[in-house]
C-alpha positions as CSV (number, residue, x, y, z in Angstrom):
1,X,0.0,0.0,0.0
2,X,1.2,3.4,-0.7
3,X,1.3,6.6,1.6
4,X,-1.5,7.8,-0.1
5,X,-3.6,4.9,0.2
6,X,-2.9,4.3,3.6
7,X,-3.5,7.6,4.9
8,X,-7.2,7.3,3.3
9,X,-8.0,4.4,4.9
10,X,-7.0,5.8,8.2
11,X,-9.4,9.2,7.4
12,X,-12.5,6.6,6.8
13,X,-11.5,4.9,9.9
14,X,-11.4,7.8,11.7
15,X,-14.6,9.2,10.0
16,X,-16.5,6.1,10.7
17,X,-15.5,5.7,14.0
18,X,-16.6,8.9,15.1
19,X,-19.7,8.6,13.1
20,X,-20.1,5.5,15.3
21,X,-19.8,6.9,18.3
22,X,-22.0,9.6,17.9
23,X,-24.5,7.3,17.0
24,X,-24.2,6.1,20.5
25,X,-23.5,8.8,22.5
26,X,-26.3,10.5,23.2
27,X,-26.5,14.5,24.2
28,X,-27.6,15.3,27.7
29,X,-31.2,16.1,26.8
30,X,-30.9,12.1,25.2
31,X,-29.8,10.5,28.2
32,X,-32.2,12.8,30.4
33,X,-34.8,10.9,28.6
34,X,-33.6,8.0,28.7
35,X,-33.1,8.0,32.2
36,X,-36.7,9.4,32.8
37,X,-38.0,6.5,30.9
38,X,-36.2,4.3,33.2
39,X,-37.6,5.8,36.5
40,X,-40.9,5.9,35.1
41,X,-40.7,2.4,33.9
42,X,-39.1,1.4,37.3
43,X,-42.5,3.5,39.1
44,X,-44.5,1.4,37.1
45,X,-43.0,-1.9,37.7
46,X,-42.9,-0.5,41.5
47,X,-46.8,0.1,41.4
48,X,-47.8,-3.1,39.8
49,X,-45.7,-4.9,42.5
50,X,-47.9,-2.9,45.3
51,X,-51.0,-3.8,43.4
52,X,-50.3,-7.1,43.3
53,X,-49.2,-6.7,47.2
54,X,-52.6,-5.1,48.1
55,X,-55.3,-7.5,45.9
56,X,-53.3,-10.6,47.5
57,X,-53.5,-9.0,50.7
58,X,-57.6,-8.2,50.0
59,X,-58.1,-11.5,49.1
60,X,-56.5,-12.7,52.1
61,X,-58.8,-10.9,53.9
62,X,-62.2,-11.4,52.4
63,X,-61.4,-15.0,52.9
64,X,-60.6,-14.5,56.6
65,X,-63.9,-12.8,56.7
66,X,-65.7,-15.6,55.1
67,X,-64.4,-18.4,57.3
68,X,-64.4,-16.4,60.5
69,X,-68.0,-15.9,59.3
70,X,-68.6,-19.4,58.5
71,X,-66.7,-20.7,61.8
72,X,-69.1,-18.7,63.5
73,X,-72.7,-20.0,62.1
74,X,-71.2,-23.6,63.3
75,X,-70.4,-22.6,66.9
76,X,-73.5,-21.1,67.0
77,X,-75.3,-24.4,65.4
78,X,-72.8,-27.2,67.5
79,X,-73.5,-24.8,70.8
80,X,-76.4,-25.9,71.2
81,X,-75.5,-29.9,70.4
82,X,-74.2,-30.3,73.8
83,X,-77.9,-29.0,75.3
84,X,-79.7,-31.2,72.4
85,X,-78.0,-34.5,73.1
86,X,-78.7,-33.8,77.2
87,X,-82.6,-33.4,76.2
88,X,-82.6,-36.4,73.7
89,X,-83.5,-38.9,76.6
90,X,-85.9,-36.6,77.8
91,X,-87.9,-36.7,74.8
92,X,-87.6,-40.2,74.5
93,X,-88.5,-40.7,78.1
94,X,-91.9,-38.6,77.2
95,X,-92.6,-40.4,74.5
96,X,-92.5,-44.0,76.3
97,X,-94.8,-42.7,78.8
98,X,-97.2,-41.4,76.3
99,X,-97.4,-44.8,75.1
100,X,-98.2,-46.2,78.4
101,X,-100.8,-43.7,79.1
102,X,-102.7,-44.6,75.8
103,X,-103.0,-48.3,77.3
104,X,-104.5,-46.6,80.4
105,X,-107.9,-45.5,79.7
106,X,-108.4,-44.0,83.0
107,X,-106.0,-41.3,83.0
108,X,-106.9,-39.4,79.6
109,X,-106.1,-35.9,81.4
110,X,-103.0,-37.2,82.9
111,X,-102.1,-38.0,78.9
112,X,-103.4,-34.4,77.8
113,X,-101.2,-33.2,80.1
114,X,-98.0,-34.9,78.8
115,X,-98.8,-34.4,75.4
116,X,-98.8,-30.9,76.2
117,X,-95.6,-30.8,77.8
118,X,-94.0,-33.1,75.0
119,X,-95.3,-31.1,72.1
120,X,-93.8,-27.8,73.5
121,X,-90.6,-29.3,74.6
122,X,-90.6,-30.7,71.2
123,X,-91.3,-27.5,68.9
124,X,-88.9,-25.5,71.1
125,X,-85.9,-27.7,70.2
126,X,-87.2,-27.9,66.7
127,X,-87.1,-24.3,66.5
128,X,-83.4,-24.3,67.3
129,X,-82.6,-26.3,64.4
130,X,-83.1,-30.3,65.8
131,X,-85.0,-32.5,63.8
132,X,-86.4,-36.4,63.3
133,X,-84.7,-38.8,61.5
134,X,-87.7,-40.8,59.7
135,X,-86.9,-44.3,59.7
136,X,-90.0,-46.6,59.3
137,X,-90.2,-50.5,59.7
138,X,-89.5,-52.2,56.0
139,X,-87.1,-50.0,55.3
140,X,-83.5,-51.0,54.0
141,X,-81.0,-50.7,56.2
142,X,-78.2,-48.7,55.7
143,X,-75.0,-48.5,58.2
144,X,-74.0,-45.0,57.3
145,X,-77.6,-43.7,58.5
146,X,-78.9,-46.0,61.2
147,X,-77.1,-48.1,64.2
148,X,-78.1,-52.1,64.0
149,X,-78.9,-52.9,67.8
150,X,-79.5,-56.3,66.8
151,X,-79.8,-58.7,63.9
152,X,-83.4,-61.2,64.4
153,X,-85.2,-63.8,61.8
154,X,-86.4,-62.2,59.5
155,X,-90.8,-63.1,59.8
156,X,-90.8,-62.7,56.1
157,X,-88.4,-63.2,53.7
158,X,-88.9,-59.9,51.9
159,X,-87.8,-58.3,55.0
160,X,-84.5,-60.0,55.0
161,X,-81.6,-56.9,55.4
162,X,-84.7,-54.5,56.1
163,X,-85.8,-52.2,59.0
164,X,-88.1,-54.8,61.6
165,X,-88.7,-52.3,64.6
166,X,-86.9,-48.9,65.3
167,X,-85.7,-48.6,69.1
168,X,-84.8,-45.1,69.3
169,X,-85.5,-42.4,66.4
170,X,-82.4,-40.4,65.3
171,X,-81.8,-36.6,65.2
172,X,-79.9,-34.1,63.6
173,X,-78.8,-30.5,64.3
174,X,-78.8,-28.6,61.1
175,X,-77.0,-31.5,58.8
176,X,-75.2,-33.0,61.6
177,X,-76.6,-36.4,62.7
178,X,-76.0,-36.3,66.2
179,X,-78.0,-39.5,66.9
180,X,-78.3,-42.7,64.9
181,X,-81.7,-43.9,64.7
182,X,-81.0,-47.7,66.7
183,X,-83.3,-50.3,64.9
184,X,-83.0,-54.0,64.6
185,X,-82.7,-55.8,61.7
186,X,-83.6,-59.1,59.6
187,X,-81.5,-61.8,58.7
């Protein structure tokens, strides 16, 4: 290469370096742009991060409501279980001497009397959610919903695995069973 030739490729170095680097340097007003565009975009990744924080930390809470809320219908509905299983043998107690009385044809105001007292003691603790469990004789047995006392010979043979007599009748608070109907059975 000559002098000549040499020293022209070092003037187009030269001019494309510098063209090259003030393609990427940028002027003070550039990089005060560019720098604003970073703190905004920072804000805004900053605010979506607190958004995020604050609908997790909603949610949290509306759910905390909800099961507080929920938690609290049950204690009030399994409060009173305690109270209803004490008064279960009460009411069974009424109703065996209510069928005594009917064999008694003498005392018909004695059995006004105790029908009286069963019926209210009866509607009050129906009020506050207890109710039967209907279980009739002929019906199949099932041990998730009654409690076999006792397994007998069948009389017929379509009642074999069926309901013969019910013992006690079962109750339930709300959905809660809180006593198995007790029933015997035919083999």
């Amino acid at each position: 290469m000559s002098k000549k030739t040499k020293r022209e490729a070092d003037i187009e170095e030269e001019v494309n370096t510098t063209s090259n680097q003030s393609d990427t340097t940028t002027t003070p007003e550039e990089a005060e742009v560019v720098e604003q565009l970073s703190v905004e975009d920072q804000l805004t990744v900053d605010l979506q991060q607190e958004k995020d924080k604050f609908l997790r930390l909603f949610a949290e809470f509306e759910n905390y409501k909800k099961r507080t809320s929920r938690e609290r219908v049950e204690l009030f509905q399994t409060a009173s279980k305690d109270v209803m299983v004490s008064m279960l043998p009460i009411l069974d107690d009424f109703e065996r001497a209510l069928l005594h009385i009917d064999e008694d044809k003498e005392a018909e105001e004695l059995r006004k009397g105790v029908l009286l007292i069963y019926n209210k003691l009866l509607n009050a603790l129906q009020q506050k959610g207890l109710a039967t469990i209907e279980v009739r004789a002929g019906d199949t047995f099932n041990a998730d919903h009654h409690e076999a006392i006792t397994q007998i010979p069948a009389p017929k043979a379509d009642l074999k695995g069926k309901i013969i007599d019910v013992i006690e009748k079962g109750y339930k608070l709300g959905e809660t069973v809180i006593r198995f109907p007790k029933v015997i059975i035919g083999q």
